[in-house]
N, C-alpha and C positions, 0 to 999 in steps of 0.2 A: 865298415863300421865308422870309422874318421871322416869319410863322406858324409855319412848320418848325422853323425852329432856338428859337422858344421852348420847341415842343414838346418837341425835341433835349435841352435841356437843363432844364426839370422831369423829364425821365424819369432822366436821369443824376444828380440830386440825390435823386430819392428811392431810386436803388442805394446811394449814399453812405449815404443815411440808415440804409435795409436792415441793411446792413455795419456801421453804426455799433454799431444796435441790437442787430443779433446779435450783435457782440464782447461787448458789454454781458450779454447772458444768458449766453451763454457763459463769463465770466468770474462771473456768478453760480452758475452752476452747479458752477464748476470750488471756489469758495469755500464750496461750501456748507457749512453746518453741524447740528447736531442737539444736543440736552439729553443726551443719552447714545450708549453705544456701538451701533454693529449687533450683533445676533446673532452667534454664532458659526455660521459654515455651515460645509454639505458635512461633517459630523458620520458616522465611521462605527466597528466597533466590532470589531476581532477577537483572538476567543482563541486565548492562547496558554500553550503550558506548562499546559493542561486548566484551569486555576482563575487564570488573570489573563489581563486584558484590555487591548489597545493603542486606546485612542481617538484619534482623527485627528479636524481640520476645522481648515478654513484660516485662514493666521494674519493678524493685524491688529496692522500696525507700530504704530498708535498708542495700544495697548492697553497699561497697566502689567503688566497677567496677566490670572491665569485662574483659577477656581473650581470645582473639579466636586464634585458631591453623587452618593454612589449610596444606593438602595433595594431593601430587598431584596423587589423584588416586580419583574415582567415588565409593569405593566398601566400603566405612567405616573401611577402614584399616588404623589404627593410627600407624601403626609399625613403628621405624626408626624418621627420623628427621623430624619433619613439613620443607616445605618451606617456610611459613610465619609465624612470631607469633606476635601479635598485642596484648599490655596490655596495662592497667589504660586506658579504654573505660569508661564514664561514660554515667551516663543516658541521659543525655544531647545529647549524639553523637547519639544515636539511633534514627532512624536505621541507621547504620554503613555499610559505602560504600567503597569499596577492589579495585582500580584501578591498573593497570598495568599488570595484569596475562598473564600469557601465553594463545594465541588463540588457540578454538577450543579441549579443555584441561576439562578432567574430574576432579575434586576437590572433599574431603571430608574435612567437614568444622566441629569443635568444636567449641563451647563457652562453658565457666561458670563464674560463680557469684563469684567474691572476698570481700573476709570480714578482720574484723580486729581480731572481738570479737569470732569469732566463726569460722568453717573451711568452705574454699573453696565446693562452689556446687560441684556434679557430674555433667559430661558433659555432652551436649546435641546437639546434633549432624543433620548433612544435607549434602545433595549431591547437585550438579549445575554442568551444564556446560557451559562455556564459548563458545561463537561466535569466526567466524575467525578471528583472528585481519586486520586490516585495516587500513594500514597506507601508502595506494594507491591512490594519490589523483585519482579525477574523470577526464578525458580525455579530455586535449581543444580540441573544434574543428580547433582550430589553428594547433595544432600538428598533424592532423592527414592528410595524404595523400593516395593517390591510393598505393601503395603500400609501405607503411613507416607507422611508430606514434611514436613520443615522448610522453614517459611514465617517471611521475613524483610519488616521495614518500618523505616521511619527509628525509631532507639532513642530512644525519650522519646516518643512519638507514641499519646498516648491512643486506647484501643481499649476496646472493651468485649466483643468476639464474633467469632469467624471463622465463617463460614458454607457448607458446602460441598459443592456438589452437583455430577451424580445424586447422589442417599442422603441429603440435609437431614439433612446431618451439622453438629451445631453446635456450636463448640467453644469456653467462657469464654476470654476473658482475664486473667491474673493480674497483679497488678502487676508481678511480678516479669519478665513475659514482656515488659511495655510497658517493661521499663527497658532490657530486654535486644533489645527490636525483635526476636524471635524467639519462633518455635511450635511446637512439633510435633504432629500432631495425627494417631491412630492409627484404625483400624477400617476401612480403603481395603480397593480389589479391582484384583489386577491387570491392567496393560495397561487403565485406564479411565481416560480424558479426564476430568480434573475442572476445576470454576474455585471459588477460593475468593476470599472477598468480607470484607473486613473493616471492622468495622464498627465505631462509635461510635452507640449507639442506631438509629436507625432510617436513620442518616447513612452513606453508603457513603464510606469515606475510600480504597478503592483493590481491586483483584481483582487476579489470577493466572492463568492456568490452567498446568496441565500433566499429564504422562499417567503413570500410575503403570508399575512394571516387568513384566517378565515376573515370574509366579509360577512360578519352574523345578518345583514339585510337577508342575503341567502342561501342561509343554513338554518336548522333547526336545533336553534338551543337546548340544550339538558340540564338541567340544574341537579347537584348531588341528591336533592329530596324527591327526584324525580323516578320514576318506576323504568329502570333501564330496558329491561326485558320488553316491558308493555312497547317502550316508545320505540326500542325497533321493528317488533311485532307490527307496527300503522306504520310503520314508513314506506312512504312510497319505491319505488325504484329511480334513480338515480340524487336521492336523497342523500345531504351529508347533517350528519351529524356532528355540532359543534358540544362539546363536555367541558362544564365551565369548571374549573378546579376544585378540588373536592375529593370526597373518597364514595367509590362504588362499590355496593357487595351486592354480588348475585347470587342467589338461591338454586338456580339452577344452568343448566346447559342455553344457549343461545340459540336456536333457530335463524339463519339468515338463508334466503329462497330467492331474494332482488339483487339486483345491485346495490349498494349502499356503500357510506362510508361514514368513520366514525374515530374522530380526530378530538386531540386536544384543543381548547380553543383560544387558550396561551401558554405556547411551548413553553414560556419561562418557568410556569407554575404548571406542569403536567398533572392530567388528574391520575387518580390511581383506583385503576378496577380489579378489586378481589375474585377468585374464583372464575377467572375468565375464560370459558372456554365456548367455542364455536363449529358448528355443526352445520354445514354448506351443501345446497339444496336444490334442486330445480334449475340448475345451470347458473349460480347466483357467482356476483360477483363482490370482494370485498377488502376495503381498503382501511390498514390500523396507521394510525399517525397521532406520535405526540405526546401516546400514552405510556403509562407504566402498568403492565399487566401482573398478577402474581395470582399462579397458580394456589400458594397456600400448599402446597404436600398436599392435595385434598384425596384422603381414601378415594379408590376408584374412580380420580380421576383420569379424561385422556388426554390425546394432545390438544395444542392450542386449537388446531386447527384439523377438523374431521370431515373427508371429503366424501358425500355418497354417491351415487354413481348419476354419469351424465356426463355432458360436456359443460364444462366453464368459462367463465372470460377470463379475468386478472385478480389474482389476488398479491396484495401491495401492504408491506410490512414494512414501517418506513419512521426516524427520528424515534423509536420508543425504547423503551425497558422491559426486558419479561424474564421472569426470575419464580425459582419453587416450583417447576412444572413436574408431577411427579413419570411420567413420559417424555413425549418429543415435543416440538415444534408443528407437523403436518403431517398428517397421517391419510392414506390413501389404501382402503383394501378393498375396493371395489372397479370395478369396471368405470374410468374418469378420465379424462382430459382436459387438461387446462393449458389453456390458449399465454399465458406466462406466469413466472410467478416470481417476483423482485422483494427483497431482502435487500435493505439500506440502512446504514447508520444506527445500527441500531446495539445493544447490551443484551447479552445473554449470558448468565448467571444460574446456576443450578439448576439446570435441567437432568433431571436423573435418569431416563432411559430407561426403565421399571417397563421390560417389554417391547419397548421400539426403539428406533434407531432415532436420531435426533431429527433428519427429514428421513419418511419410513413410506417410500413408492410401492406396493406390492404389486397390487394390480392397475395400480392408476399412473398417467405421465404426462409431462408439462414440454409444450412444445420450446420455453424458453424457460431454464431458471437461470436465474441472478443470485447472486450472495456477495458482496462488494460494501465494503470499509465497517465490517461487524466486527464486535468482542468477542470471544465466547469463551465464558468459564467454567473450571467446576461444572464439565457438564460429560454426559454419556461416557461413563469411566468405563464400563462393562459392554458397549454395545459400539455397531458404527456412527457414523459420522452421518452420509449422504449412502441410501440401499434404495436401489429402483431398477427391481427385480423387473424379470421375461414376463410378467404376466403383464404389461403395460404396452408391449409392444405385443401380444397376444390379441390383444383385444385392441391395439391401434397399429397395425404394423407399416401405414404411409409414414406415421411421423419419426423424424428423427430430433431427438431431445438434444439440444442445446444447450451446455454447463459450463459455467461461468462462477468460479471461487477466487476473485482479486482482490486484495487489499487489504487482510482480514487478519486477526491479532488472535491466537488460540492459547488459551495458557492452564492448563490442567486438563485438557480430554482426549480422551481413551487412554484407560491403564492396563491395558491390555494387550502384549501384543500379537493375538490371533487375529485382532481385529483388524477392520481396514478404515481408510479414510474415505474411499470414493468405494463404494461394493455396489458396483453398476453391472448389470447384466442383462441391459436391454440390448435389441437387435441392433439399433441401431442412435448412437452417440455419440456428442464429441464433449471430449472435458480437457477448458483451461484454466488452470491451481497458478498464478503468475506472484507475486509480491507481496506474498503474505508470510506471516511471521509465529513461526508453532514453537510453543515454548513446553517441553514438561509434560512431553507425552511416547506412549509407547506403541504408537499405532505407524501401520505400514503405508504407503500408499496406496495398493492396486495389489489384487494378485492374481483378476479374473481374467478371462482373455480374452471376453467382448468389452472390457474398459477399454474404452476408447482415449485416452490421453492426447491428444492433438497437439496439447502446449503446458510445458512446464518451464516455469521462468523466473527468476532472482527471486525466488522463496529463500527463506533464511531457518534451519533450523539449530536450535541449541537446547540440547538435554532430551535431543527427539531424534533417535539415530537411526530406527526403522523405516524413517523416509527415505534413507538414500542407500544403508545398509544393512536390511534384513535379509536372512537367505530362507524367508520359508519359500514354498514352494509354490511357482509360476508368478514371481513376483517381480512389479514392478517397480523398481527404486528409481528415485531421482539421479541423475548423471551429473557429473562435474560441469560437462558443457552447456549443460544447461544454467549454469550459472549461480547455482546457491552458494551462499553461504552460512559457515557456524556460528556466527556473532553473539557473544552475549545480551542480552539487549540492556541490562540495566535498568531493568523497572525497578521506580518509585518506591512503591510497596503494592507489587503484585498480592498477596494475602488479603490488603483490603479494598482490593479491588482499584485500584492508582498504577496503571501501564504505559503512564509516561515516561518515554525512553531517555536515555541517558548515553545512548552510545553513538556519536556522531555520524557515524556512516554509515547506519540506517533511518536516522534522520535524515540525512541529504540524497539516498537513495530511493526515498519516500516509499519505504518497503514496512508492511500491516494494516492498521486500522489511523489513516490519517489525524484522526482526536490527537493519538497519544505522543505525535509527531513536530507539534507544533511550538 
């Protein structure tokens, strides 16, 4: 027993001791010190406003500040002079934002930690690069003619060259034009997409694009007192129709069986045609630009756009307005193919879905559709988005349909969440949903199991959770890795219809409908 308890207690002396020793390093550990600071970490680097940059890394209460050096080189070569050096940053400034840099410019970027008591950190180091600069404004439609555009930049803003193609048109700059930030530069063709690029030597300080006018030499004028219906009735095939500003009312449905097209004839002053709907015929093909269409709620009416059976060429929706549809947008129940179908820049506004989906494929399918930099509001609360059912791949089963939904601003459609956003059920598809921005809806994305999703990418949803977390059933939600986010966006006054954004980093992410970005 006296053996025992000696045992007893050398064991419980050396837990004491244990315990002693451990507070002992522990409390050296917790003292510890060093001849200088740590590193700055977690260092990271984004642009913003195209030519400055926000750098981030975590702070260090016992640091006086901070020192950054940049270079203009991508390769972590610190040799020679920095071009910036930026001291006494404190914690406060973090993360610390670099405006004015040169566009489109590679950077190697340092910091470290400054002290009083002890020596300066080792650097810590990052690469970025800067966007074009931009300091082009965007293109009135005031300025722009059939063969002319006045081109504006911030006044006082050294240039040397506008540059502008198709046609490697290049046009001096005069002093006189750098004091005044304006151009005009003459020798265009109308109705042609240009971008012009303006330049300082070999330096691009910012582009434009936009699309020159109808050339009325040839076009076929329409005046509002003109009988709409009659004049596309005679028009030949590959006829455009120029509509001089004004207001249209149609009496009935549209017949188009040719090619045609039928454009504003000054986008500044669009005309506006009542009761507009079209009826596609004979393998016609049909191009809107310009215009502002309004349904009108019209009793029994259908969609804009009614496909009957046949193969088609392009039909091309492009710079306009359409609002009050008491249906969709295109509607297809017939045995059709159309060879593409593009959706640009355009507003949509009350489309009610009264029976169809907002684009409604039954049995018809488009070997290319587009939908790229649209609004759309206030529209198909009760129905889907985009349905382009097996019957299209029934009756066409080489093709495979091609879907393309980038850039595009949603803010009130579908209230519903049975519904879906893509309710695709053709054989065969592929659909890319990338940087678009849904606000204030309750619909899913996917839940068939021939939707094809190929690409989903820096979509941004906020008060729209069924995109990425719904659990109905065989559903496909968006993933983290795919990269969305929940940003508020900060519209203007969404209500009346004003979706310019207010939240900076989807401005600089250039994530919905580009208008409301600028």
């Amino acid at each position: 027993m006296k053996r025992i308890n000696i045992l007893l207690y050398l064991g419980l002396g050396l837990i004491f001791a244990n315990i002693s020793c451990s507070d002992d390093r522990v409390k050296e550990l917790t003292e510890l010190t060093t001849d200088r600071y740590f590193s700055p970490s977690g260092v990271s680097a984004r642009i913003v406003n195209q030519t400055g940059v926000q750098l981030t890394w975590k702070k260090n209460a016992e640091a006086k500040g901070y020192t950054i050096e940049l270079f203009a080189n991508g390769e972590l070569n610190f040799e020679g002079s920095p071009v910036k050096i930026i001291e006494e940053i404190t914690n406060d400034q973090i993360p610390y934002t670099i405006i004015g840099l040169d566009g489109a410019t590679n950077y190697s970027a340092r910091i470290k930690a400054v002290g009083t008591e002890v020596a300066d950190s080792k650097w810590s180091t990052i690469t970025f690069k800067t966007n074009e600069e931009q300091i082009m404004k965007p293109v009135s439609p005031e300025g722009i003619q059939a063969t002319s555009v006045l081109l504006n930049w911030t006044a006082g803003e050294e240039a040397t060259a506008i540059a502008i193609n198709p046609g490697n048109i290049v046009h001096p700059v005069t002093p006189q034009e750098i004091a005044a930030g304006e151009a005009t530069v003459t020798g265009l063709v109308g109705e042609t997409t240009y971008t012009a690029t303006l330049l300082k030597g070999n330096k691009i300080r910012g582009s434009a694009t936009f699309t020159t006018l109808i050339d009325l030499g040839d076009a076929v004028v329409v005046q509002p007192t003109d009988d709409l219906v009659a004049v596309i009735g005679t028009a030949k095939a590959g006829d455009v129709l120029a509509l001089m500003p004004g207001t249209y009312s149609l009496t009935a449905d549209v017949l188009i069986d040719k090619a045609i097209s039928i454009k504003g004839a000054k986008p500044a002053d669009r005309p506006l045609v009542k009761s507009a709907y079209f009826n596609l015929d004979k393998g016609a093909s049909l191009s809107l630009k310009d215009l502002i269409l309004d349904g009108e709620n019209k009793s029994g009416g259908n969609c804009v756009i009614t496909l009957q059976a046949g193969a088609f060429g392009s039909i091309r929706l492009e710079d306009s307005k359409l609002m009050n549809y008491p249906k969709g947008i295109i509607y297809g129940n017939f045995d059709a193919s159309v060879e593409s179908v593009s959706m640009s820049n355009n507003i949509f506004d009350n489309i009610v879905g009264n029976g169809n989906e907002f684009i409604d494929f039954r049995k018809a399918i488009a070997r290319i559709f587009e939908f790229t930099n649209n609004t759309v509001s206030n529209a198909v609360l009760n129905r889907e988005f985009i349905r382009m059912d097996a019957g299209g791949s029934t009756a066409y089963p080489a093709i495979t349909s091609i879907i393309k939904v980038n850039n595009n601003t949603f803010y009130n459609v579908i209230q519903d969440a049975t519904k879906r956003f893509f309710y695709v059920r053709l054989a065969k598809n592929e659909i890319t949903f990338s940087k678009n921005l849904i606000v204030k809806s309750l619909a899913m994305t996917a839940n068939q199991s021939a939707t094809n999703l190929v690409e989903l990418k820096s979509n941004n949803y906020f008060d729209a959770v069924n995109f990425y977390n719904s659990s109905a059933s065989g559903v496909k939600n968006d993933v983290s890795a795919n990269g969305y986010t929940l940003l508020d966006p900060g519209f203007k006054d969404a209500p009346k219809g004003d979706f310019t954004l207010t939240n900076q980093t989807l401005k600089d992410n250039g994530i919905g409908d580009p208008r409301w970005g600028q």
